[in-house]
C-alpha positions as MATLAB code, in Angstrom:
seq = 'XXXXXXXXXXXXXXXXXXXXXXXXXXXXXXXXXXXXXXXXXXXXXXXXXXXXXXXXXXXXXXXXXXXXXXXXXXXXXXXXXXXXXXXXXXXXXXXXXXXXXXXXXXXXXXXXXXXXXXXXXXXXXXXXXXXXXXXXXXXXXXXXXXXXXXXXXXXXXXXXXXXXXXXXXXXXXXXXXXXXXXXXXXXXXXXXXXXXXXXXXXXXXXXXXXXXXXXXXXXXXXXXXXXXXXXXXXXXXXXXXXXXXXXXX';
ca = [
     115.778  102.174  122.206;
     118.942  101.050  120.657;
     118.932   97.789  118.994;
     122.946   96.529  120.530;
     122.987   92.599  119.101;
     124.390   89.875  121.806;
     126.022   88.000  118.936;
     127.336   88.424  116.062;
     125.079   89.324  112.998;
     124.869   86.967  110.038;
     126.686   88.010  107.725;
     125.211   88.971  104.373;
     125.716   86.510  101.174;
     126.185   86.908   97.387;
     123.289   86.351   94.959;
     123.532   82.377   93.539;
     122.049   80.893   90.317;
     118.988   79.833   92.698;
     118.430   83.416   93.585;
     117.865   84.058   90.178;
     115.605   81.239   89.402;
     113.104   82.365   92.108;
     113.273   86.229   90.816;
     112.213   84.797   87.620;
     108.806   84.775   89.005;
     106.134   87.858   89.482;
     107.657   88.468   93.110;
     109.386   91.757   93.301;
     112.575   91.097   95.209;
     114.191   94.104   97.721;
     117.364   94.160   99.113;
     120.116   96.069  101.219;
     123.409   95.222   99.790;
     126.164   95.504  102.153;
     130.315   95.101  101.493;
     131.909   93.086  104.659;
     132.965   96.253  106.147;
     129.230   97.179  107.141;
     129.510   96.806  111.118;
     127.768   93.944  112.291;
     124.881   95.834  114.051;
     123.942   97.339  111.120;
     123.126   94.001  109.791;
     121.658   92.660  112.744;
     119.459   95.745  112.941;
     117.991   94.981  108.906;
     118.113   91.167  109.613;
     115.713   91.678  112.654;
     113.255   93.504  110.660;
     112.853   91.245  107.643;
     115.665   93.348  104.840;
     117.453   91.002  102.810;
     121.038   91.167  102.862;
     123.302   90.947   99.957;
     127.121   90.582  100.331;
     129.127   92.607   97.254;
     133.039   92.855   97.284;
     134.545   95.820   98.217;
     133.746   98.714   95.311;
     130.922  100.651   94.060;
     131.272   99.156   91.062;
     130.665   95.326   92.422;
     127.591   97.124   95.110;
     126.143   98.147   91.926;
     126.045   94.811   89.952;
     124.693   92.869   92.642;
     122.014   95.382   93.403;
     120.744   95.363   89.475;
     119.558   91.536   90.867;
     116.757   93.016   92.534;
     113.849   95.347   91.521;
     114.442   97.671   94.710;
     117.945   97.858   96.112;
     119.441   99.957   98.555;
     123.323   99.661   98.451;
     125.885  101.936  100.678;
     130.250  100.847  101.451;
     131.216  102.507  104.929;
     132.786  105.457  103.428;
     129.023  106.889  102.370;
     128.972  105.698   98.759;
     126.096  104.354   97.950;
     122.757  105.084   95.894;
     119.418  102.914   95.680;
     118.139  101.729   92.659;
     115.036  100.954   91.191;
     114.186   98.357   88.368;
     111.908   99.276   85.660;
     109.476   96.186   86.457;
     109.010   97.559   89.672;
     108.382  101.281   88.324;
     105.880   99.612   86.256;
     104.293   97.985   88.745;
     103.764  101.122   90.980;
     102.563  103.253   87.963;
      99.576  100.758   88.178;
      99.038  100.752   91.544;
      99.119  104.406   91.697;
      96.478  104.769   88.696;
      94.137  101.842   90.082;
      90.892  102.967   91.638;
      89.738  101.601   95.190;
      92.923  101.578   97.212;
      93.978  104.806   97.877;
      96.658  103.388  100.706;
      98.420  101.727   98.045;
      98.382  104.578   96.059;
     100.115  106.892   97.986;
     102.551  104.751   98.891;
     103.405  104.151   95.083;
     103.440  107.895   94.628;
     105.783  107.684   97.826;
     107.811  105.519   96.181;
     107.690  106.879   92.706;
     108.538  110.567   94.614;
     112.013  108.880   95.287;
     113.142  107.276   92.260;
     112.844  110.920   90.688;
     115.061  112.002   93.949;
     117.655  109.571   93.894;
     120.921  109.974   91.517;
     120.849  106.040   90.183;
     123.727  107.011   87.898;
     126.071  107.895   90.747;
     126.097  108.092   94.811;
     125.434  111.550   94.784;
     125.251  112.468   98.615;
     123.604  115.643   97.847;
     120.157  113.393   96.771;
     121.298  111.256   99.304;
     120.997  114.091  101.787;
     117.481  115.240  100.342;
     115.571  111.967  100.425;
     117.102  111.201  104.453;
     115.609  114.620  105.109;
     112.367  113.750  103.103;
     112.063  110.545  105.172;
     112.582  111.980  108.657;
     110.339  114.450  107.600;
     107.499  112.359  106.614;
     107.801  109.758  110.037;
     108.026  112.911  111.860;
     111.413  111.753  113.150;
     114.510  113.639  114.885;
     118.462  112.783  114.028;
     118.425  111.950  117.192;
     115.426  109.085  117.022;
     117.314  108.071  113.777;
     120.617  108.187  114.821;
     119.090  105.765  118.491;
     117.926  102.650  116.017;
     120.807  100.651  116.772;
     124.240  100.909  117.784;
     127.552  100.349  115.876;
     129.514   97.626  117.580;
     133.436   99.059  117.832;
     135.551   98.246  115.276;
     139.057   98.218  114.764;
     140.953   98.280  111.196;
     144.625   97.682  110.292;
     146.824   96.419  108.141;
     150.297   94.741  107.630;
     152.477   94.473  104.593;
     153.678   91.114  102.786;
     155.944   89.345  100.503;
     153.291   88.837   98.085;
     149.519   89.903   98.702;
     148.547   87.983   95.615;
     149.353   84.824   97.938;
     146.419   85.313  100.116;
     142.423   84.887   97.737;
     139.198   85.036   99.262;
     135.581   83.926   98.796;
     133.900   86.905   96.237;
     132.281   88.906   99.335;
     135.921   88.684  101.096;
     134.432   87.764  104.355;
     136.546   84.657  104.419;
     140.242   83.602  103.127;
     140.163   80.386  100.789;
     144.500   80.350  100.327;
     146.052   79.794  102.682;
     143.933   77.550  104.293;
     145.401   77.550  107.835;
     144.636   81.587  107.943;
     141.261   81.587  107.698;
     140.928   78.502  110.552;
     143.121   81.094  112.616;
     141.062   83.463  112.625;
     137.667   81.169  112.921;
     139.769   80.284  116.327;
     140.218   83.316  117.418;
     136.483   85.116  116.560;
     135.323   81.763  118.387;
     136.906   82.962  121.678;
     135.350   86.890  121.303;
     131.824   88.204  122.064;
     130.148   89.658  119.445;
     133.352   88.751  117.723;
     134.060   89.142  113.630;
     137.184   89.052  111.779;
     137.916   89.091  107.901;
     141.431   90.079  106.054;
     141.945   90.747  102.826;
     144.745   91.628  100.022;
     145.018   95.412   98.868;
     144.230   96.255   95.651;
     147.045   98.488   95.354;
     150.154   97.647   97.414;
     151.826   94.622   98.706;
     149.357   94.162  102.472;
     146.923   92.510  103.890;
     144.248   94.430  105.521;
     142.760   93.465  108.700;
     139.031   94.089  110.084;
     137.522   93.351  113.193;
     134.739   94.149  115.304;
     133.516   92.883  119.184;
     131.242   93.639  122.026;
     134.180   96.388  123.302;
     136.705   98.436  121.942;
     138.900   96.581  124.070;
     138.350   92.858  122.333;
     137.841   94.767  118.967;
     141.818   95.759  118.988;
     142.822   92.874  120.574;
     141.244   90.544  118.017;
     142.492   92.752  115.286;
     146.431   92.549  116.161;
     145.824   89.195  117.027;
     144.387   88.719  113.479;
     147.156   90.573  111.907;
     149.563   88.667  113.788;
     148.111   85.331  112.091;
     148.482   86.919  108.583;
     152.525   87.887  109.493;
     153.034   83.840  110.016;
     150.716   82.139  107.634;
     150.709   84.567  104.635;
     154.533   85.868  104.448;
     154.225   88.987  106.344;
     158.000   90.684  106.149;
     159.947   92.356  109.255;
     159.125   91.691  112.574;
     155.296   91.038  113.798;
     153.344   93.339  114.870;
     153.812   94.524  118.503;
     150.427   96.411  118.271;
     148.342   98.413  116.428;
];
């Protein structure tokens, strides 16, 4: 059945020095790393079955330095970029357990495993590899697109965006899930996700023109535009939004 979270899903966080310190050890480390546009559901779906989540700001470029912190990373933004990638410790590490006698589980899991590092474009999110190991997969669990497609739910979204005296006014933390200047902006919108089921807001400044961009996601479509304009409509008072606020989206 379809896995639709009640609340809304922790969101993901960026690797820290004591991240590091543990991987130091012999524990191979695994990840899914996420940018804040990744609907909630998605990460409530990985959270519930174990998958670390790392947080990575918006870019394939930033996806892929975070996800060289783990031995086996699986990293993906919501427009279908996205590759997995495979450390060599870890390639090491199944060449032995393929090769070692008296566990021939293990073994063909490693040659599983092994199989789709050769697949997989690491260099680049080629979707045609992409494509090829998905197919493998449902293949091999003896899955539909249909059984795949029914593991969870997106919750709606809505995504907008405003323009501004000065987007280089307005910084955020490095996974841009929350607004550090102005202050006031980012307790708006904490006020306003408080008040919404399944509620989650972040903004944050374009990389190319003078806006803010506005995400949001809720239980309905409904709440999902309402919290939106009503986020944009913070960003037009607190952050120097020009003309007239926005009347809706």
């Amino acid at each position: 059945p379809r896995a639709t979270p009640s609340t809304a899903a922790r969101p993901p966080r960026a690797r820290s020095e004591e991240d590091e310190e543990e991987a130091d050890g012999s524990e191979l480390r695994a990840a899914v790393v996420q940018t804040a546009y990744a609907n909630g559901a998605s990460s409530a779906y990985l959270l519930g079955l174990g998958v670390e989540i790392a947080a990575a700001k918006t870019g394939v470029k930033f996806l892929h330095t975070q996800a060289l912190h783990y031995d086996l990373a699986v990293y993906f933004e919501a427009n279908g970029h996205g590759t997995a990638l495979f450390s060599q410790r870890l390639l090491e590490t199944l060449c032995a357990v393929r090769d070692a006698a008296g566990a021939e589980t293990a073994a063909e899991s490693a040659r599983v495993l092994l199989a789709c590092h050769r697949l997989v474009n690491q260099a680049v999110g080629d979707a045609l590899s992409d494509l090829l190991i998905v197919d493998a997969i449902l293949r091999r669990r003896n899955w539909s697109f249909a059984q795949w497609d029914a593991l969870y739910e997106d919750l709606p979204s809505r995504q907008t965006k405003l323009t501004v005296a000065d987007r280089t006014a307005i910084s955020c933390t490095a996974d841009e899930t929350r607004v550090l200047h102005p202050a006031p902006l980012q307790a708006a919108l904490d006020e306003l996700v408080r008040t919404v089921e399944a509620g989650r807001c972040f903004v944050r400044p374009s990389g190319t023109e003078d806006a803010v961009r506005v995400y949001a996601e809720a239980s309905t479509q409904q709440l999902a535009d309402k919290l939106a304009l009503d986020a944009a409509r913070a960003v037009h008072v607190l952050a120097g939004g020009t003309g007239p606020a926005p009347p809706s989206l």
